[in-house]
C-alpha positions, 0 to 999 in steps of 0.5 A: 723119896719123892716122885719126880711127879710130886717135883713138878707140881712143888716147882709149879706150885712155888712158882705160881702156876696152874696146870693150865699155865704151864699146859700154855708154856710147854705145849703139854696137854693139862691132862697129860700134866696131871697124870704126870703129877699124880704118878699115873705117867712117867715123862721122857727125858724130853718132856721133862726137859720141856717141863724145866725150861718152863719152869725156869730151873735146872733138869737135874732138880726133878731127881733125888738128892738134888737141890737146885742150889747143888745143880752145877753140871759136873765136870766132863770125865778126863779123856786119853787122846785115842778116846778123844778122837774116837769121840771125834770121829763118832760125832762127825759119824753121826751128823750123816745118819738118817734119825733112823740109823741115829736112833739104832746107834743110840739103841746099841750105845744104851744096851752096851750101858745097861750090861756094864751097869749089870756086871758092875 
């Protein structure tokens, strides 16, 4: 299995680019980038995002069984009518919290996965 680090350094590496390179396209320090790339630091979802777009390929293709060729997103799960508006409602919801009030919902939603992924 190889690293999501080790990811990073092949597509900067395929693509010609130094650290320096993509230190300039994504705004991360070229420290940072090296500590990433040798397994020292894990990137945020956020970072890696800013990593993707720089190197011009999908985030999906940082992670195990991926290729980029195999990147298509999947097709979003079917939802009854009563799970549509819920999620509705829930988006019109969240447009009028505070990043505050948006980040503890996140934080509940998170916690509510990660017991059902528990029991499952």
């Amino acid at each position: 299995m190889i690293g999501i680090g080790a990811r990073i350094r092949q597509a900067r590496l395929e693509r010609g680019l130094s650290q320096g390179d993509l230190e300039s396209k994504t705004g991360l320090l070229r420290c940072y980038l090296s500590r990433v790339e040798n397994g020292h630091t894990e990137p945020s979802l956020q970072t890696l995002a800013r990593l993707a777009a720089a190197l011009e390929m999908p985030l999906v293709g940082f992670f195990d069984g991926v290729a980029e060729e195999e990147a298509a997103p999947a097709p979003p799960p079917q939802l009854s009518a009563e799970e549509l508006k819920f999620l509705t409602q829930m988006r019109e919801f969240a447009g009028t919290l505070s990043e505050q009030g948006r980040q503890q919902v996140l934080g509940l939603a998170q916690k509510m996965a990660a017991e059902k992924s528990d029991r499952a």
